[in-house]
Backbone as CSV, one residue per row, in Angstrom:
resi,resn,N_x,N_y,N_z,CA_x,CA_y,CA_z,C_x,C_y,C_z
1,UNK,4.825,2.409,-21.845,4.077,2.921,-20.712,4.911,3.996,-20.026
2,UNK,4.201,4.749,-19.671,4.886,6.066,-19.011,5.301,5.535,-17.663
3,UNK,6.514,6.143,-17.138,6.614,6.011,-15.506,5.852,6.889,-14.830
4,UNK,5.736,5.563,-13.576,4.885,6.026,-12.246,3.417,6.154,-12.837
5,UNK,3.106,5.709,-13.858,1.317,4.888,-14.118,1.254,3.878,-13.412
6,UNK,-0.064,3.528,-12.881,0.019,2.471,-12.483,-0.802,1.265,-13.646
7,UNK,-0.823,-0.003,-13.745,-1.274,-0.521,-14.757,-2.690,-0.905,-14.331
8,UNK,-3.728,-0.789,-15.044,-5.254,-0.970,-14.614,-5.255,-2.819,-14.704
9,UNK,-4.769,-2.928,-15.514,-5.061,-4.441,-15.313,-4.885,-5.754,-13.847
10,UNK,-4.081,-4.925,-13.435,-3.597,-6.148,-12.339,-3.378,-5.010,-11.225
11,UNK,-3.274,-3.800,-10.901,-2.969,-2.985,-9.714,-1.619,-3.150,-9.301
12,UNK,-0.563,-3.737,-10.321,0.867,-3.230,-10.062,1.312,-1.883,-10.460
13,UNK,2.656,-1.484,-9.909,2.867,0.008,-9.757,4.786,-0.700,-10.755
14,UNK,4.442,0.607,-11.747,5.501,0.719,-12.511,6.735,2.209,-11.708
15,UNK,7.892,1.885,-12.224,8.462,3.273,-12.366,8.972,3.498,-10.711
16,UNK,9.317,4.464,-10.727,9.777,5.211,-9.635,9.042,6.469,-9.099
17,UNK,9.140,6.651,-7.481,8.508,7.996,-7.306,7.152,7.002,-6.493
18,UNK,6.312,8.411,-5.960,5.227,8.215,-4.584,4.630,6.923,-5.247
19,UNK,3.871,5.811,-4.383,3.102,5.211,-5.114,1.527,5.914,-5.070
20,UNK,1.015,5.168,-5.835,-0.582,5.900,-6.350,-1.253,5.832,-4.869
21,UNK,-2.160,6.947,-4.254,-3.001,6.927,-3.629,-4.135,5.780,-4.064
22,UNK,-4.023,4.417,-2.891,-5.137,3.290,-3.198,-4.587,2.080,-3.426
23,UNK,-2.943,2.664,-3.661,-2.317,1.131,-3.872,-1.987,0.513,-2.606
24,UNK,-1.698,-0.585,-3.004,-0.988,-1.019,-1.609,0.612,-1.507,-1.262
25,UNK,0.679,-1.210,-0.115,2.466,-1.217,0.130,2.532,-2.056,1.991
26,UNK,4.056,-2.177,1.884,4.086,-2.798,3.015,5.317,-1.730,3.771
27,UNK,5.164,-1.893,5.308,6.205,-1.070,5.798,7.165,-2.181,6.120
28,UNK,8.262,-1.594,5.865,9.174,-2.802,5.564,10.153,-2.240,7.293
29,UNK,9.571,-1.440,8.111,10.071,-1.455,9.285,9.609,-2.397,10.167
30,UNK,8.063,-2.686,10.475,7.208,-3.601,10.962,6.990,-5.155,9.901
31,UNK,6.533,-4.585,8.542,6.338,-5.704,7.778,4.646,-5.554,7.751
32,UNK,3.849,-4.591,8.253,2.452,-4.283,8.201,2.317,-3.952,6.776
33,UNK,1.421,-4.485,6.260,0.545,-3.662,4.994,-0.100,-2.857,5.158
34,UNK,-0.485,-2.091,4.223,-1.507,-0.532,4.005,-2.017,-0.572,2.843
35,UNK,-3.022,0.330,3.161,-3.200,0.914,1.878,-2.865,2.203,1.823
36,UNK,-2.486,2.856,0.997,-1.762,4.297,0.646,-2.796,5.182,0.676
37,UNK,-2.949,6.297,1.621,-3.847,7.228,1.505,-3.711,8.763,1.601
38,UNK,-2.736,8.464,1.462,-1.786,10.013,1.070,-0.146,10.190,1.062
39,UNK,0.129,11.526,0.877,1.914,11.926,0.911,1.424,13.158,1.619
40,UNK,2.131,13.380,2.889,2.055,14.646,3.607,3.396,14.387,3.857
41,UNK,3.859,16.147,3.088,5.416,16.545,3.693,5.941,14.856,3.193
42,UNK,7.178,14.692,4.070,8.309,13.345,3.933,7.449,12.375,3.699
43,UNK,6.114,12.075,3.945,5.617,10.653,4.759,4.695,10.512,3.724
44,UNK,4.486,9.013,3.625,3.581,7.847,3.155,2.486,7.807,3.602
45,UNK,1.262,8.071,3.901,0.306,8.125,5.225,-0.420,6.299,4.663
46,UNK,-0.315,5.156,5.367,-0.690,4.084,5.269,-1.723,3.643,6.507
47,UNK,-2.969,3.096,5.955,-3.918,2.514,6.844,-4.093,1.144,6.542
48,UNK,-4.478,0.359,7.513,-4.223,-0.987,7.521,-5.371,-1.898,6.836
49,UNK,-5.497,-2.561,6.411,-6.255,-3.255,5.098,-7.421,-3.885,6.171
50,UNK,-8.522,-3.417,5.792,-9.812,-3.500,6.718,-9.996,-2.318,7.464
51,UNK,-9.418,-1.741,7.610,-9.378,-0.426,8.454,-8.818,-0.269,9.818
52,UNK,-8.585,0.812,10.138,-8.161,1.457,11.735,-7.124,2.943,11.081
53,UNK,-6.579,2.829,12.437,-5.633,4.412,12.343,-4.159,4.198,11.551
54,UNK,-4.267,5.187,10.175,-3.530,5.149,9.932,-2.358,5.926,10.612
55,UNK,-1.101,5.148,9.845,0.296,5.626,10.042,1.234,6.135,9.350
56,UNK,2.279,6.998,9.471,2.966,7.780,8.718,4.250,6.645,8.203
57,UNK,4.549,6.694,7.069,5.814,6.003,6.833,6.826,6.773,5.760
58,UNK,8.355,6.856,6.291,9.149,7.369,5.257,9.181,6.419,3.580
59,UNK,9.081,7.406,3.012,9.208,6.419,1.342,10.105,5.728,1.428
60,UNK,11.299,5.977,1.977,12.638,4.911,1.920,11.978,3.153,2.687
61,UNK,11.345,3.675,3.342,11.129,2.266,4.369,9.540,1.519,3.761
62,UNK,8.853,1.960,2.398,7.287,1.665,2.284,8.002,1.010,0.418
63,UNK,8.109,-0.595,0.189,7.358,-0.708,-0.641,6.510,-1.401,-1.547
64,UNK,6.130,-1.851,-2.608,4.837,-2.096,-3.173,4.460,-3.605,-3.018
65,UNK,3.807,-3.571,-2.203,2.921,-4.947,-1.820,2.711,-5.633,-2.728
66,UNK,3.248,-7.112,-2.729,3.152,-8.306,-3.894,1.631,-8.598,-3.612
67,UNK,1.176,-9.352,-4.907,-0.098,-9.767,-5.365,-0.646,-10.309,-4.070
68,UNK,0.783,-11.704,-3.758,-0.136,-12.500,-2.831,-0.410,-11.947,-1.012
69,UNK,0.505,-10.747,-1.168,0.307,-10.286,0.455,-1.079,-9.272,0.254
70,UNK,-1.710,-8.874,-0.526,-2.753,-8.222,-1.383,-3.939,-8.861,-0.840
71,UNK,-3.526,-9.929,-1.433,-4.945,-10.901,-1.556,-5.114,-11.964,-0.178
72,UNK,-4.246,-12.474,0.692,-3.820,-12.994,1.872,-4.449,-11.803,3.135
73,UNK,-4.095,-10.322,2.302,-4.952,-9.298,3.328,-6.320,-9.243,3.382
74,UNK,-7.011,-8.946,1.945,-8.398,-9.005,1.897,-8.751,-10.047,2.383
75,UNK,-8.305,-11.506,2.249,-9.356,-12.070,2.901,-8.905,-12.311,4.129
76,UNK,-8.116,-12.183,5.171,-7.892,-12.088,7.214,-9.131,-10.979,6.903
77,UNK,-9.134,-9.455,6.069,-10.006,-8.642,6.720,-11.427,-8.854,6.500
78,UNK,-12.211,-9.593,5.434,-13.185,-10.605,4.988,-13.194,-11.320,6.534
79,UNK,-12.785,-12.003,6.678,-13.159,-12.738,7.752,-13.405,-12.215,9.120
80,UNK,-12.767,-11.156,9.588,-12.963,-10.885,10.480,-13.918,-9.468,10.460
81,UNK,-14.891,-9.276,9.179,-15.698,-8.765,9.535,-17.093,-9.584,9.716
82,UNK,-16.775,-11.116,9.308,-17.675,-12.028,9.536,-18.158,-12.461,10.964
């Protein structure tokens, strides 16, 4: 597998370098999850899983969100659109 593909099967991120626009990551300054919705200039641009305003994060401080903080997100944001 090439670096920095991401793998279709499971939505883990191989390799080194930006992660994929759509994946998800955690800011490891706060400990908030995102989802990745861009690279502007230095920054990570991350919005929060269910939605609101995203935030800028340095790559050094953003990275790739384990399965179970993934799935622990979708459903808090599942529920509280209930």
């Amino acid at each position: 597998m090439k670096r920095g593909v991401s793998r279709e099967h499971d939505g883990e991120y191989e390799g080194r370098g930006p992660l994929p626009v759509g994946s998800y990551a955690v800011d490891t300054r706060t400990g908030q999850l995102g989802k990745v919705m861009g690279h502007e200039g230095p920054y990570v641009q991350l919005r929060p899983v269910g939605g609101g305003r995203e935030w800028d994060c340095r790559p050094e401080a953003v990275r790739r969100a384990t399965s179970d903080e993934r799935e622990r997100a979708a459903g808090r944001a599942a529920r509280s659109e209930a």
